[in-house]
Backbone bond lengths (Angstrom), bond angles and torsions (degrees), N, CA, C in turn:
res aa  C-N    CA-C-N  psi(-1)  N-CA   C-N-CA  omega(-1)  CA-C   N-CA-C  phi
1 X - - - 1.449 - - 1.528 107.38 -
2 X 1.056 120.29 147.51 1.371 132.78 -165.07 1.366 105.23 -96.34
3 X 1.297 122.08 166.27 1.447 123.77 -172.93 1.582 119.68 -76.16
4 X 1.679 99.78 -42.97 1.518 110.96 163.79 1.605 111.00 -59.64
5 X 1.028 154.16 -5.02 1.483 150.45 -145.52 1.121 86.25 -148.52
6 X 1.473 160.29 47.84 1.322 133.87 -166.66 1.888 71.48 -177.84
7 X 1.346 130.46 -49.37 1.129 140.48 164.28 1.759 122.21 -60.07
8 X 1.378 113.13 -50.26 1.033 114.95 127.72 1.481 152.23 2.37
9 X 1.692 105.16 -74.30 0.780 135.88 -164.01 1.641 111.81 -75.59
10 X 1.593 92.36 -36.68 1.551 106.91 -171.35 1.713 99.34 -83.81
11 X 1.515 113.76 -38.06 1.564 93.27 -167.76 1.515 118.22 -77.03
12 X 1.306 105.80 -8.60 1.417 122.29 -176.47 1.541 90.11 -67.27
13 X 1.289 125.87 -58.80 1.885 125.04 -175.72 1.136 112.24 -59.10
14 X 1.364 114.49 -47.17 1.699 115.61 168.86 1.821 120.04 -53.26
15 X 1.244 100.52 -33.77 1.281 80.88 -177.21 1.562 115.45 -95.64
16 X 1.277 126.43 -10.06 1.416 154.77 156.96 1.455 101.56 -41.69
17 X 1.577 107.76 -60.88 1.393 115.29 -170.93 1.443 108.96 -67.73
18 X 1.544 126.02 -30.87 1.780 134.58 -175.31 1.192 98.44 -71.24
19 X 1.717 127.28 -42.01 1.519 110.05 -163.45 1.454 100.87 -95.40
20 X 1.663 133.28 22.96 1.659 95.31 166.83 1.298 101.95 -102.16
21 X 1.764 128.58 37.51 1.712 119.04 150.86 1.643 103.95 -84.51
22 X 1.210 107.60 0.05 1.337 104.71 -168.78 1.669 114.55 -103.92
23 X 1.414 124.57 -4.07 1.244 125.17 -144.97 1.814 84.67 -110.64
24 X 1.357 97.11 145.95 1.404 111.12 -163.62 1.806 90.95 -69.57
25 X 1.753 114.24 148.75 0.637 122.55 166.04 1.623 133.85 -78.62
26 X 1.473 146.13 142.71 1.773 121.98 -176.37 1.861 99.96 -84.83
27 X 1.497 99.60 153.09 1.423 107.48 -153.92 1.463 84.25 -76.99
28 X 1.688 116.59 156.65 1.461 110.66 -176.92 1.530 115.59 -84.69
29 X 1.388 114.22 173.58 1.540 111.96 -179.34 1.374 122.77 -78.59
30 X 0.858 110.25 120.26 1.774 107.40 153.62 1.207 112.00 -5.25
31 X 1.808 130.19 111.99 1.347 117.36 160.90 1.769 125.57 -92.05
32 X 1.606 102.79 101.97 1.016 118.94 168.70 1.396 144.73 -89.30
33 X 1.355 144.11 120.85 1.633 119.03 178.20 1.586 117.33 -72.23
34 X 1.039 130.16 117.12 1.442 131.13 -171.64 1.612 120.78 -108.51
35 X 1.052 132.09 95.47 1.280 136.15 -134.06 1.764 83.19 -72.75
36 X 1.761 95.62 159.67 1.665 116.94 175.73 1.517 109.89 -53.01
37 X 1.181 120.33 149.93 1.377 143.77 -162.58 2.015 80.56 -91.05
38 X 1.767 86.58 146.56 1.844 100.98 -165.80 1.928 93.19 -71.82
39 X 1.515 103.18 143.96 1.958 111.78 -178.30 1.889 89.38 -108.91
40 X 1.226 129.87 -14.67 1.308 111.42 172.25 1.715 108.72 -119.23
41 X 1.437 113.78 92.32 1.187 131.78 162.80 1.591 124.43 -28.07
42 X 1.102 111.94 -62.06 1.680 132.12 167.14 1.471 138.16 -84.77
43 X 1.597 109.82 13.70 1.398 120.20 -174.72 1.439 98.61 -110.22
44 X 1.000 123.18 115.12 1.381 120.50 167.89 2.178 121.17 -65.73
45 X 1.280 86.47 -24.70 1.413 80.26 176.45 1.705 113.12 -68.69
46 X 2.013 117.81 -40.57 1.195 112.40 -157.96 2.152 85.88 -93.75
47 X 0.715 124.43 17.18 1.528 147.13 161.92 1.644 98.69 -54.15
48 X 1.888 101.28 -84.82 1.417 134.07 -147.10 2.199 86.10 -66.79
49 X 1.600 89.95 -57.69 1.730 75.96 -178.39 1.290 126.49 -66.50
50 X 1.404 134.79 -24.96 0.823 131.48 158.78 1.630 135.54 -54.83
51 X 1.518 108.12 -31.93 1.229 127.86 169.78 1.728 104.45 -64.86
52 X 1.264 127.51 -42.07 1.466 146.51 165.22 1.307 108.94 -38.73
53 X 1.850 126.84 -56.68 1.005 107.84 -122.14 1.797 64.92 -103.94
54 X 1.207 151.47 -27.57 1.618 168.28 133.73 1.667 90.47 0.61
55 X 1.727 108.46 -62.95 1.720 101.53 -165.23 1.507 119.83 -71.67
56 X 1.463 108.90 -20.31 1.232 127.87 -174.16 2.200 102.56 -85.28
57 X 1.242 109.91 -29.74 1.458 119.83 -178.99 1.768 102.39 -71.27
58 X 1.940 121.16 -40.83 1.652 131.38 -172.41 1.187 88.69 128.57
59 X 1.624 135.34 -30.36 1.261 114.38 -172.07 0.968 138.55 -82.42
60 X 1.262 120.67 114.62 2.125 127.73 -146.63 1.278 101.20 -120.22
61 X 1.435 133.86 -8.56 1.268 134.78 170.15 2.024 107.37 -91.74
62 X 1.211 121.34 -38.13 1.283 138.45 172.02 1.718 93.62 -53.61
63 X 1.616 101.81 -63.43 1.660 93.46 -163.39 1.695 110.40 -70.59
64 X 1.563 120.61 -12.82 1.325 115.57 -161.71 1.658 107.46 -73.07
65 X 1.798 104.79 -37.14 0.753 135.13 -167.54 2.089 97.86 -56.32
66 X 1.374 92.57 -68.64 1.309 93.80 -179.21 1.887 136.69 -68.94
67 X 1.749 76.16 -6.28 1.955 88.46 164.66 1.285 117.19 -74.83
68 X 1.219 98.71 -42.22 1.727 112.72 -177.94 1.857 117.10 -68.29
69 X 0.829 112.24 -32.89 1.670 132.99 146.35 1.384 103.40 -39.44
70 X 1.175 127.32 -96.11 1.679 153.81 -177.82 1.303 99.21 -11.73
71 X 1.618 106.02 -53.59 1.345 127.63 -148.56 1.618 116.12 -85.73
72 X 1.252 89.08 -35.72 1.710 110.72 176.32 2.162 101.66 -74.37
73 X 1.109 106.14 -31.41 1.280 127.83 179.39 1.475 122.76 -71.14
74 X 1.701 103.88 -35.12 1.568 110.56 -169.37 1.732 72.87 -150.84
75 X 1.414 136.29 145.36 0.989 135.52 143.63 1.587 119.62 -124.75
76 X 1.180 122.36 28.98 0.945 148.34 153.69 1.701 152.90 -114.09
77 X 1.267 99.13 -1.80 1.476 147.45 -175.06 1.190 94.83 -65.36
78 X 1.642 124.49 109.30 1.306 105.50 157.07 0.904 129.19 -95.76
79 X 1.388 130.42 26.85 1.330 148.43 163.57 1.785 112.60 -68.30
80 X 1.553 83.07 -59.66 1.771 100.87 175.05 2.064 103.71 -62.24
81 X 1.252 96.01 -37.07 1.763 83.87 179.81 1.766 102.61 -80.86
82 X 1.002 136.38 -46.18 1.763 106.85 166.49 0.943 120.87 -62.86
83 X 1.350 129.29 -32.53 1.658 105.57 152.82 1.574 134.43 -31.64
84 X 1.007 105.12 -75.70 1.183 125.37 140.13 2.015 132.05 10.66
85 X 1.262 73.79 -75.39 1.569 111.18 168.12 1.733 114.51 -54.53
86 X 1.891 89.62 -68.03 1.496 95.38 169.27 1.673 131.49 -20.71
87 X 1.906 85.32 -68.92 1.595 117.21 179.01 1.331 119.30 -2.27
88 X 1.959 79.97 -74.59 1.264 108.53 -158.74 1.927 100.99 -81.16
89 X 0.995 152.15 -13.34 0.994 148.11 -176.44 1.508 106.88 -89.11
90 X 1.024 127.53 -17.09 1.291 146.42 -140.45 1.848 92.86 -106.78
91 X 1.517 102.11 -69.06 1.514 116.74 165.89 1.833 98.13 -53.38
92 X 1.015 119.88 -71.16 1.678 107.44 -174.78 1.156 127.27 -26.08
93 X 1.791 111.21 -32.22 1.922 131.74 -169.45 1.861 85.14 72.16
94 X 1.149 124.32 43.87 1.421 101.31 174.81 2.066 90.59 -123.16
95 X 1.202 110.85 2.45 1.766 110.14 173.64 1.526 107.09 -38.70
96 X 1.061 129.64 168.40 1.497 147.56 139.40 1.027 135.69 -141.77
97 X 1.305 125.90 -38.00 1.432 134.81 151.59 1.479 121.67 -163.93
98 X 1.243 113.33 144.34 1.975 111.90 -175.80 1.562 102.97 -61.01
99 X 1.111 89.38 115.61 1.509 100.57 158.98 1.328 115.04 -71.09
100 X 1.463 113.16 163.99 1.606 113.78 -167.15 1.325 123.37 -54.24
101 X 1.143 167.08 -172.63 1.437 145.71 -149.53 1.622 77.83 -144.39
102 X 1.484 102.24 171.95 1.745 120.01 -169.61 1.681 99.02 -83.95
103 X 1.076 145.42 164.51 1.323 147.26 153.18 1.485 101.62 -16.05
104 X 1.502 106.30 171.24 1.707 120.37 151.49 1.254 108.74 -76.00
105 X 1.239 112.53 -46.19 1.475 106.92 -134.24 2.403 90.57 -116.15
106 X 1.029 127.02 123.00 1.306 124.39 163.44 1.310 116.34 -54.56
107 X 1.288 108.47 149.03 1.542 108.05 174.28 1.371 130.99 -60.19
108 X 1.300 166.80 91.30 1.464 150.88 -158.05 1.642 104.77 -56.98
109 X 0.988 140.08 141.58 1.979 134.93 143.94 1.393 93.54 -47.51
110 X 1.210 99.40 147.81 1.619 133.26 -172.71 1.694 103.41 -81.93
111 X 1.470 105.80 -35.19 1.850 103.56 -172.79 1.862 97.54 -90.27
112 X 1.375 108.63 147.89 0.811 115.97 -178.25 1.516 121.13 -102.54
113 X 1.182 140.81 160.78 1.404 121.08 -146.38 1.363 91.91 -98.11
114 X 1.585 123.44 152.81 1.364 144.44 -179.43 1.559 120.13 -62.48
115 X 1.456 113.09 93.50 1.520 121.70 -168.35 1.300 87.76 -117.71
116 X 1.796 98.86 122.40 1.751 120.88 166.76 1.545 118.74 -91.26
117 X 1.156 136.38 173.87 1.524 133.26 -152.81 1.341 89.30 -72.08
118 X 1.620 118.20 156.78 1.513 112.43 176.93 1.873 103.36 -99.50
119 X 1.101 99.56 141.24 1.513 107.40 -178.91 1.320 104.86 -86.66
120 X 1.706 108.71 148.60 1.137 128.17 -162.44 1.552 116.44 -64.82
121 X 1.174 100.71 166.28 1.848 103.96 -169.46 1.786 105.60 -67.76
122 X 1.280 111.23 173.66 1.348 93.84 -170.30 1.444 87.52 -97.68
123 X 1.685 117.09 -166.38 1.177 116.01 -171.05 1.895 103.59 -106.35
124 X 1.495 100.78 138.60 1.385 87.73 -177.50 2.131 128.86 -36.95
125 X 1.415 108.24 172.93 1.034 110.83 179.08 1.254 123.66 -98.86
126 X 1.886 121.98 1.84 0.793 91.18 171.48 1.755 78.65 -150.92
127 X 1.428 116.73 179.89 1.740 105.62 -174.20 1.568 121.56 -64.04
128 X 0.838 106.25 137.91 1.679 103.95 -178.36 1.883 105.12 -69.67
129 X 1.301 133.64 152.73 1.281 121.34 167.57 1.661 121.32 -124.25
């Protein structure tokens, strides 16, 4: 490298280095609390609260996301359907306050499903010795 190019080289950095007091700054973020990202993927219950604790933070696209999950997961859940419920009332501006939430636990049917005698084991596959 030559002396001119090597000279060059440096004022080009120097002056690179003078203009970043000059370079517009990015405007800062919104300081928000944003609740923890969901640790049970496949539970519709830690789904529905999590989707909750999202509607209660403004975030209605976070929680829609994770109703629809829940829902695909449990579609019978009435946990997942006041959620649900919430959502959409919530997006309307017509919310006021959560009403009491459904049980934990669903009811079972009382009859129990029809189990016939179990037939015997088969016989091994090969001779016993």
């Amino acid at each position: 490298m030559t002396r001119l190019a090597w000279l060059a080289t440096i004022a080009i950095a120097a002056a690179l280095g003078a203009s970043r007091g000059y370079a517009q700054e990015p405007p800062p973020l919104p300081e928000r609390e944003t609740p923890r990202p969901v640790d049970a993927h496949y539970q519709p219950a830690a789904l529905t609260q999590a989707a909750r604790t999202y509607m209660s933070a403004g975030d209605l696209g976070t929680a829609a996301i994770l109703l629809r999950r829940a829902e695909l997961l449990a579609p019978r859940d009435p946990r997942v359907a006041h959620g649900l419920r919430e959502l959409e009332a919530r997006r309307a501006g017509t919310f006021v306050s959560a009403e009491p939430l459904p049980p934990e636990r669903v009811p079972v049917p009382q009859h129990a499903p029809a189990v016939g005698p179990i037939p015997p084991e088969p016989p091994p596959p090969w001779p016993i010795r």
